[in-house]
N, C-alpha and C positions, 0 to 999 in steps of 0.2 A: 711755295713753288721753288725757292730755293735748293730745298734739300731734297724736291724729284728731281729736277733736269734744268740745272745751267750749267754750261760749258763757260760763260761770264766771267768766271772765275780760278780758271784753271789753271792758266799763267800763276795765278798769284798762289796757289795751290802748292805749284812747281818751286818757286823761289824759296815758300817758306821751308819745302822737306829740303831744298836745295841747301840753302844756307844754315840749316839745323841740323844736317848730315854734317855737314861741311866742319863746321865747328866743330861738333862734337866730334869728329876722327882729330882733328888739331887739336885739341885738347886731351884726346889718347895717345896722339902721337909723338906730342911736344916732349914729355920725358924719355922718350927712346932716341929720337933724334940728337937729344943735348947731351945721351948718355955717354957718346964720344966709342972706341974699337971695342970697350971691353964689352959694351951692352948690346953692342951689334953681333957681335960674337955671339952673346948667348940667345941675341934673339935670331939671329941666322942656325941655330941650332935645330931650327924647327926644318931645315931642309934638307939636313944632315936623317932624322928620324925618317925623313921619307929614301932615304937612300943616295941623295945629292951631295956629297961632302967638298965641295969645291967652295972657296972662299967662303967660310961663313959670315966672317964679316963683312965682306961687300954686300952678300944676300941680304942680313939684317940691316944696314945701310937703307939698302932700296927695300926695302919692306919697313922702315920709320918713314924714308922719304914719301913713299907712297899714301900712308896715311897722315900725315903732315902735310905734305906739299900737295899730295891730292886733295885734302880736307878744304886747302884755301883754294885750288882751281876750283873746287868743286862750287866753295860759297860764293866765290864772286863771278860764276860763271863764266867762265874763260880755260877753253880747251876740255872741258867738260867730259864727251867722250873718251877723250884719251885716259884723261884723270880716271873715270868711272872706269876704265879697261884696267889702268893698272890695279885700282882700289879693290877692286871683283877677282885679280887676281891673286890680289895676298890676302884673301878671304878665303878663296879655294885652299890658298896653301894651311890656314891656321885652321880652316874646317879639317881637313886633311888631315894634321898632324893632332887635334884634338879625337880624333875617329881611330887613327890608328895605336895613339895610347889607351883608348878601350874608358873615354871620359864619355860622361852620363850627358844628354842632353840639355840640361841647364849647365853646360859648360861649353859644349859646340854650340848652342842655340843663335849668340848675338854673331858670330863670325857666319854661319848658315843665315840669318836673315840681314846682315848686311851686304852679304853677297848679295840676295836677292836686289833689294836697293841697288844697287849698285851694278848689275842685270837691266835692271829698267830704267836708269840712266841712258844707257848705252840706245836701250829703242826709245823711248820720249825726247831723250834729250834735253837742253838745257831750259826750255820756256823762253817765253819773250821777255821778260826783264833779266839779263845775262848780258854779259862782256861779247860773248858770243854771236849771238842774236846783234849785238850794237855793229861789231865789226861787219858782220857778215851782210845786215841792209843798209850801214847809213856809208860807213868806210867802202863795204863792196869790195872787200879782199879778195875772197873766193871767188867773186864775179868776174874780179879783173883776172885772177890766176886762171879761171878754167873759159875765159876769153880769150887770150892769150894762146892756150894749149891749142884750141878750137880752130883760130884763125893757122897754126904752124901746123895744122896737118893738113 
């Protein structure tokens, strides 16, 4: 019965791709992030091939941070969304710049399907056991902030 139709477990489903996506971009990202302006530099170079040539190293910057620093929103569940929007977005761009050097698809393949992931972050969302998920029913952040807006109009 298990592997026709339980929903039982889906939460747990969520946390495990959550925290195994998670890590593993922190541990792709951990060496570019540490690599300090010259590695941001070559890796902002990828926006330069697409025709962006403005700061490459702030772009590579934020394209380690986002798979680093999104890697751990991502696993401890906290801001999740946002994390998934920037991670899907320097996925587009490394899809992008592997498509336009004319690389075979076992080279765009993981940037193309961690997009994907990272696409369906943004509609499922973080799951019930998430940082997320904790603030949002037991804290009642959101509840209070969009109370708040509710009651001043």
């Amino acid at each position: 019965m298990f592997l026709i139709k339980s929903d039982k477990y889906r939460d747990m489903g969520v946390l495990l791709l959550r925290v195994g996506i998670g890590i593993s971009f922190m541990v792709h990202g951990y060496p570019k992030i540490i690599g300090g302006l010259e590695s941001w530099t070559k890796l902002g170079k990828a926006f330069t091939d697409l025709g962006f040539d403005l700061l490459p190293g702030f772009w590579g910057f934020m394209a380690a941070f986002s798979e680093f620093g999104g890697g751990f929103l991502l696993a401890i569940g906290l801001l999740t969304r946002p994390a998934s929007f920037l991670m899907f977005v320097t996925m587009i761009v490394a899809l992008l710049m592997h498509l336009k050097q004319g690389d075979t698809f076992g080279r765009y393949s993981n940037a193309l399907k961690s997009g994907v992931i990272f696409l369906s972050f943004l509609f499922i969302g973080p799951g019930k056991y998430s940082l997320d998920e904790f603030a949002m029913n037991k804290l009642n952040i959101w509840k209070r902030a969009e109370s708040k807006s509710n009651t001043s109009s």
